[in-house]
Steps between C-alpha positions, in 0.01 A plus 500: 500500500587799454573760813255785563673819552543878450481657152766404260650241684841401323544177337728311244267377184591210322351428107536132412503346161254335318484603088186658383224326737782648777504808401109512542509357846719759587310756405150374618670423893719886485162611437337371805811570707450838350168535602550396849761767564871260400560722198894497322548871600555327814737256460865553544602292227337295237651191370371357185550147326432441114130629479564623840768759374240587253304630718773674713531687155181654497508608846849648492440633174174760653224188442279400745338209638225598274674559176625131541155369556360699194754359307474106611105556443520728183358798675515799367760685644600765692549868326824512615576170453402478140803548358717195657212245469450590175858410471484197713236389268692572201753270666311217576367485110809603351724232263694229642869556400774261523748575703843453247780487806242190614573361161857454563441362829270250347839402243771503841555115490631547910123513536490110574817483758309839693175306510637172597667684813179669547371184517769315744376816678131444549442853323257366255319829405880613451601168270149599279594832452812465377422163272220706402513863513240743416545671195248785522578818588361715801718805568339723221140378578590708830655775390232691564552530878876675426270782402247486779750416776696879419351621797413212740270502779632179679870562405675396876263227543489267265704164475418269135622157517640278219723192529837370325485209292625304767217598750674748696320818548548826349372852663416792292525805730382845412788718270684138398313450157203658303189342651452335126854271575343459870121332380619347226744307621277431871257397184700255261319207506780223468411353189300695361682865522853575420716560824614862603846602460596732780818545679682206352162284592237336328218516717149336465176495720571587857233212548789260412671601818152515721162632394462739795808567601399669845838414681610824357308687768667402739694799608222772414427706743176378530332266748208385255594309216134476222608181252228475214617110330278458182696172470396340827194387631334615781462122624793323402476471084576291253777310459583689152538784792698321766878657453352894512257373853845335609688862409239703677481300805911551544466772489206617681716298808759693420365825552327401772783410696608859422209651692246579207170476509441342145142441320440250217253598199418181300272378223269271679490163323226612274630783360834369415288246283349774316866700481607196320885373450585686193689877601443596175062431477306829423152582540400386800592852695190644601431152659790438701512848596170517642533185678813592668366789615185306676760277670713804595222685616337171704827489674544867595135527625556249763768814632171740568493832326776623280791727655382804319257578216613449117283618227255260401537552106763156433247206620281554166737405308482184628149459607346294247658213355 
């Protein structure tokens, strides 16, 4: 649960991974967070994982929680917002490239000997990606938010995670790359999108490394850490889910031990059947949205009344189905 307190109550915020469908969840529970007085202004940092560091981009880049829900529901958007989702739509529906230094990965004949020691390893997710590396390209999809992120509005606070080929994780912090390098790499889809070159790296979905990554935390100064883990399940999961419920519960212990007070939002068994197992499935938005929201808000109300009044304009976006 979370704590009832004073107004504006610090907290870390953590984004979790999860494709598309993810992205929606997200979106749906900020909104009832939102509503209920937890909003990002709040939060002294805001770490973001794959679709996670998605939406860490629209809120450091001067979205809001509802500019994220109008765009996983296909809301019209805000005035001010118009601009970057037209551009975020533009994005989504713009052509696949090939990614040409991917090419001459694909050619590198070491490729075998790397996998087989990714192999030896246990690193499976590492051995496919480098038998089989994406191919598509990602970067200029996101150029876009080089332009919007000139003057950001989360620029201290935000931490993007991606992960080396061989697992290990990789931190984007604010002023190291454009925010483009930073979600497209916490983005590439082993497999299916080419890897990110950056410092002397090639770095692929921070969901490789862990698909919530809350450890990092850990040393905020913050005693309330909010995890929202599109890839769990509020009651255990499936097993397809078992290594990110695994991740989460290490390190939910871990910060723990450290003194924070740490709450869990999770699809409940249901919804993650209707969020589905592909990252990459469209057109079920509105839906997932408006369902996490329900489950959000169900939770929160057993709290009593929100910490302080938010405007009540957000819910219709998701109030019918």
């Amino acid at each position: 649960m979370l704590p009832d307190g004073g107004r504006g109550v610090p907290y870390s915020l953590v984004l979790g991974a999860g494709g598309r469908p993810g992205l929606a969840y997200l979106a749906g529970t900020l909104l009832a967070l939102e509503l209920h007085g937890w909003t990002p202004d709040d939060a002294v940092s805001i770490t973001g994982t794959s679709a996670g560091s998605l939406a860490t981009a629209f809120l450091a880049t001067g979205g809001t929680v509802e500019d994220l829900a109008a765009h996983t529901t296909a809301a019209t958007p805000r005035e001010a917002f118009r601009d970057t989702a037209a551009a975020i739509v533009a994005a989504e529906h713009g052509r696949i490239r090939v990614d040409l230094a991917a090419l001459r990965h694909l050619v590198d004949v070491r490729r075998a000997s790397v996998a087989a020691s990714h192999l030896r390893g246990r690193r499976f997710v590492s051995a496919l990606a480098t038998m089989a590396p994406g191919l598509f390209e990602l970067r200029r999809r996101l150029a876009f938010l080089d332009l919007s992120s000139e003057h950001l509005v989360a620029a201290d606070r935000w931490r993007i995670v991606a992960a080396e080929l061989n697992g290990r994780r990789y931190v984007f912090r604010p002023g190291e790359a454009p925010l483009s390098i930073a979600v497209a790499a916490s983005c590439a889809i082993p497999s299916v999108f080419a890897p990110i070159s950056h410092a002397g790296r090639r770095l692929v979905d921070g969901g490789v490394h862990s698909t919530t990554n809350a450890d990092l935390a850990i040393d905020d100064p913050a005693d309330v850490v909010v995890v929202l883990a599109p890839m769990c399940a509020r009651t255990g999961g499936e097993m397809a889910f078992a290594p990110a419920q695994r991740a989460l519960r290490a390190e939910v212990a871990e910060l723990r031990r450290a003194g924070k007070h740490v709450v869990v939002f999770a699809p409940s068994t249901a919804l993650r059947r209707v969020m589905g197992r592909n990252p990459l499935a469209a057109g079920r938005g509105t839906e997932i949205t408006r369902h996490a929201f329900l489950e959000a808000s169900d939770t929160l109300g057993e709290l009593g009344p929100p910490r302080r009044h938010r405007p009540a304009a957000s819910p219709a976006i998701v109030a019918a189905s």
